[in-house]
Structure formats: C-alpha cells, structure tokens
C-alpha positions as CSV (number, residue, x, y, z in Angstrom):
1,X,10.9,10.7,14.4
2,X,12.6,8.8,11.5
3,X,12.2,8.9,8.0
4,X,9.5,8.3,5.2
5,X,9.5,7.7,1.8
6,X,7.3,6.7,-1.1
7,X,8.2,4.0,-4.1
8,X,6.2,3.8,-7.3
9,X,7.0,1.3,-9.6
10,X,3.4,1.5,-11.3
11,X,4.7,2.8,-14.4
12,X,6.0,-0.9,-15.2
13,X,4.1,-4.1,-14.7
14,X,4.8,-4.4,-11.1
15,X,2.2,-5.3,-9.1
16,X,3.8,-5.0,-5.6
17,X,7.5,-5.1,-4.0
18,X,8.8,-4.6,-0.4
19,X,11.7,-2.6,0.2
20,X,14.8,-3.4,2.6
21,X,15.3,-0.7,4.8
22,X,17.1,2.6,4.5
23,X,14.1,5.2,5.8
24,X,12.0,4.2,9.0
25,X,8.9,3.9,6.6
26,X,8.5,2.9,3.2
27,X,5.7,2.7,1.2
28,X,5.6,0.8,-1.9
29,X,2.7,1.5,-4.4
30,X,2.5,-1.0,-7.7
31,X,0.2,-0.3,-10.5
32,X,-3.9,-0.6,-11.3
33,X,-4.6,-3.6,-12.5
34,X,-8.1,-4.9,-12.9
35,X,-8.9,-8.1,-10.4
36,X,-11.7,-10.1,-9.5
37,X,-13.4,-8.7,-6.2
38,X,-16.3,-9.4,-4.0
39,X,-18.6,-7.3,-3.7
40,X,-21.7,-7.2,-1.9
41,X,-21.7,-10.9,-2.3
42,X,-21.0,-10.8,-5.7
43,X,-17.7,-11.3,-7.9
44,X,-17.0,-8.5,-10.2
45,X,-14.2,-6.9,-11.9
46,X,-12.4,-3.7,-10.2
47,X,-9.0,-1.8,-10.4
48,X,-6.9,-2.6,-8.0
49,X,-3.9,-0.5,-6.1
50,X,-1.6,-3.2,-4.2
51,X,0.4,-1.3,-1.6
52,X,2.9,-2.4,0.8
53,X,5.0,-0.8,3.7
54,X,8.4,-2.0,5.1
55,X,9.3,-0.4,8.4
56,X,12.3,-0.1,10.7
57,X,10.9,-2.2,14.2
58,X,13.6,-0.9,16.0
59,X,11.8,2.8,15.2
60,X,7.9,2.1,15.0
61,X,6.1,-0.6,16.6
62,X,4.1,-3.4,13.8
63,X,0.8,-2.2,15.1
64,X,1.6,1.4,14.8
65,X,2.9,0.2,10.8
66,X,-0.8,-1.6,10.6
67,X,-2.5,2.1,11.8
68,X,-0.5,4.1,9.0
69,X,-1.0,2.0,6.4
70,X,-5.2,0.8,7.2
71,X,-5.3,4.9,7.2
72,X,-3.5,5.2,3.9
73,X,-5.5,2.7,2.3
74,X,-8.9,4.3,3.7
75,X,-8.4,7.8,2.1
76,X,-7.5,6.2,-1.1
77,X,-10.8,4.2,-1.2
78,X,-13.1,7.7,0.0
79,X,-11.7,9.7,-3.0
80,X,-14.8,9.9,-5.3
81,X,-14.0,8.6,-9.0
C-alpha cells in the first residue's frame, strides 16, 4: 500500500515545494496568498492554496497521483467559507 504523508511550509513565505521521495505519497501544501484569478470571465483577486504531490512511480501509477490529488483539491474548494 505504501506510505503518505503531509508537508506544510505555509507558516513561512513558501508558496510551493516538491519533495524527493522517502513515503509513496507526499503532499506539499504552501501558504494563502492572494492572486489574480479568473472568474466568470472576469479578473479578480482571491486566496490561493498551491499544492503539490511527489509520488513513488515504482508504487502508484501518474494518473492514479492525478486522481488523489484533483480529489484533494475538490474538497478543499466545496468547504463553505
């Protein structure tokens, strides 16, 4: 099954970072900062979360990676603010 584990360097001014191995899946989780976005058509200002994941190919396939981390990212975006 392999190993997970979470990195948070959003207590400095990191935005993002990728990891080098060590656990099967790592996810790495920067700070809020607030970006330009589009949204409905228009360009506004919002926070934004950078995330990244570095994973072990020889354990779990890239697309599998893709899955996790499109599902993280979704259930972070439906919590109600």
């Amino acid at each position: 099954m392999g190993t997970f584990s979470v990195t948070s360097l959003g207590h400095s001014v990191v935005d993002s970072f990728h990891s080098v191995g060590g656990t099967t899946i790592t996810l790495g989780v920067g700070r809020i900062v607030d970006r330009p976005v589009v949204r409905s058509g228009q360009v506004t200002v919002a926070p934004v979360l950078r995330l990244s994941l570095t994973f072990d190919h020889r354990v779990i396939d890239g697309a599998e990676a893709a899955d996790i981390l499109t599902e993280i990212t979704a259930a972070l975006e439906a919590v109600e603010q």
